[in-house]
N, C-alpha and C positions, 0 to 999 in steps of 0.2 A: 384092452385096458378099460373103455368105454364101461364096459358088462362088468368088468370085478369092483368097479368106482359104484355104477349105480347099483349092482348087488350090496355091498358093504353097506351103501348109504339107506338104502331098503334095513338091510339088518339093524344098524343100528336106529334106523325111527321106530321100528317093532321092538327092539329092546327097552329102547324110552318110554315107549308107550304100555308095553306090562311089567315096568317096574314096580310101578305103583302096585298094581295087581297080584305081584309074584309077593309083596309084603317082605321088603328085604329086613333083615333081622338087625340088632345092635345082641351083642352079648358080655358077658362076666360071670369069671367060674365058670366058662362050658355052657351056660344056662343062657339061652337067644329069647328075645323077646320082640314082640314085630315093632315095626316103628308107627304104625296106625291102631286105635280099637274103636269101636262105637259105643257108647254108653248113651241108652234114651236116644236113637236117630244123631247124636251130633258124633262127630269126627274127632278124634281125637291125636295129638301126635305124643311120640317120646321126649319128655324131657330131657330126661335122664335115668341112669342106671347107676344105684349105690348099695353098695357092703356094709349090715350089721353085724359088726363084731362085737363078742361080749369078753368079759374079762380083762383082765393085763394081759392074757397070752393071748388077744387079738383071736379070738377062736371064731372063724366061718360060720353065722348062724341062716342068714337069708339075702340072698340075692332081692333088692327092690326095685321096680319100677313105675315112675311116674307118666301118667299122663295127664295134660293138660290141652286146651284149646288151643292155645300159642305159647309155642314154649319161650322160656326166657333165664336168665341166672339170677335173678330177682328174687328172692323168696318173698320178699313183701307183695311183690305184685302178685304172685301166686295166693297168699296168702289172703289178699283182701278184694280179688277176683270173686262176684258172685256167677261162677259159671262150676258148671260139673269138670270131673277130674276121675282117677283112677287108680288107683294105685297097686299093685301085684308085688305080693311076697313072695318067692320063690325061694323055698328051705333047703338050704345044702347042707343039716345034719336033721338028728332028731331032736326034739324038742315037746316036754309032757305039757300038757292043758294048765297045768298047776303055774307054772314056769311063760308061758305065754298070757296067763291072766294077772298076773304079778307085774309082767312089762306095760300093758294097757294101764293100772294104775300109776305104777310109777311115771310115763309119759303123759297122763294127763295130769299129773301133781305138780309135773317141771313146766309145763306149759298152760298154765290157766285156772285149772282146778283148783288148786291146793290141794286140801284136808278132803276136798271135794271129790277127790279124782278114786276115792274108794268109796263112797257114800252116795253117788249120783244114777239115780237108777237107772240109765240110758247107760253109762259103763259097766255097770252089773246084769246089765243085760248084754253086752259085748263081752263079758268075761263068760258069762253061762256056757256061749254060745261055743267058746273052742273045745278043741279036742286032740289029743296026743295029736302030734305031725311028724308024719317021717321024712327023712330025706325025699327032696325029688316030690314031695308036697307042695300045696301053695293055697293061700287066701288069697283073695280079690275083694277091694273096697271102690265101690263103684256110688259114687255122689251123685246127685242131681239137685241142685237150688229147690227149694220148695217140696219136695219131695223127704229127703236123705239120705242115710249111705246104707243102700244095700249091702250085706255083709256073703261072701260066700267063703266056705270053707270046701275044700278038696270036690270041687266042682258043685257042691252042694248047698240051695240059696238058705239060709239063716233067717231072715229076715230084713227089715228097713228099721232102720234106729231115726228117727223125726230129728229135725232141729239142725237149721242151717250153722249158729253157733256150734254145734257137737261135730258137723263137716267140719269146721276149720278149725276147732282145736284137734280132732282126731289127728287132720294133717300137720298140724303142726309140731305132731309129737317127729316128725325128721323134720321138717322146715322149719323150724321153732328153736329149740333146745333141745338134740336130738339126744340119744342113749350112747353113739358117738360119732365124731366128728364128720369123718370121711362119707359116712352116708347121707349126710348132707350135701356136704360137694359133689360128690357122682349122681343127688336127683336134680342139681342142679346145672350138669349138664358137664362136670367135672369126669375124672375118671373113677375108675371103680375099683376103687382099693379096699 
């Protein structure tokens, strides 16, 4: 009995101990996302994972996820945090360039912009930058203070868009006045509907 206690208890401190390392997943829609990433050496953990649907007929566009320093269900605190973050679209249909450059306006029009959010060269430069996306696609916006948001599209880096203001309205096109509800709540740490 002695051997299968200390065995057990062997297993389980080697289990605790490469959990962290095995990078256990969170998922929505089938689509897992780990719960740690690095952006610029710092650590990052999951906030949350939320659902853009477009339409009345609630239609599947992209699985999102945040990462943050220290998560929290706050959006203010997230929002006026000068620390880096992350964020990961994960597309669960198709979606043209046209249709993805249209949404970057309109979320930065609801959120701070205005008339701006079509006229601001640093959005026109985020709009150039997409390109049809298929299902099972994804962008990555990876922030850093003083730096800004590196843009990647389907593993491929874009560029850095400047301007710690442009980090946190970008974010706040879901933590802000999102396009809709739900994906607010699930990067806030709600579920993902």
């Amino acid at each position: 009995m002695d051997k299968m206690l200390k065995r057990s208890l062997v297993l389980i401190g080697v289990s605790t101990w490469l959990a962290p390392a095995l990078g256990h997943a969170r998922e929505c829609l089938g689509v897992s996302f780990p719960e740690q990433v690095q952006v610029a050496g710092t650590s990052l953990a999951l906030n949350g994972l939320g659902l853009r649907q477009a339409t009345l007929f609630k239609v599947n566009v992209y699985v999102a996820a945040l990462y943050v320093p220290k998560p929290t269900a706050d959006a203010s605190v997230i929002l006026a945090a000068a620390t880096p973050y992350e964020m990961q679209l994960h597309f669960v249909r198709n979606v043209g360039a046209a249709d993805i450059a249209k949404g970057w306006v309109e979320g930065f029009q609801r959120n701070g912009q205005g008339a701006q959010g079509s006229s601001d060269e640093r959005v026109a430069t985020l709009r150039g930058w997409m390109t049809d996306i298929k299902s099972g696609e994804s962008m990555i916006f990876s922030f850093q203070p003083g730096t800004g948001l590196v843009v990647r599209v389907n593993g491929s880096v874009k560029g850095t868009i400047p301007g710690d203001d442009f980090g946190r309205t970008f974010l706040s096109i879901w933590l802000g006045v999102p396009p809709n509800p739900e994906i607010k709540v699930g990067l806030l740490g709600g579920r993902c509907e």
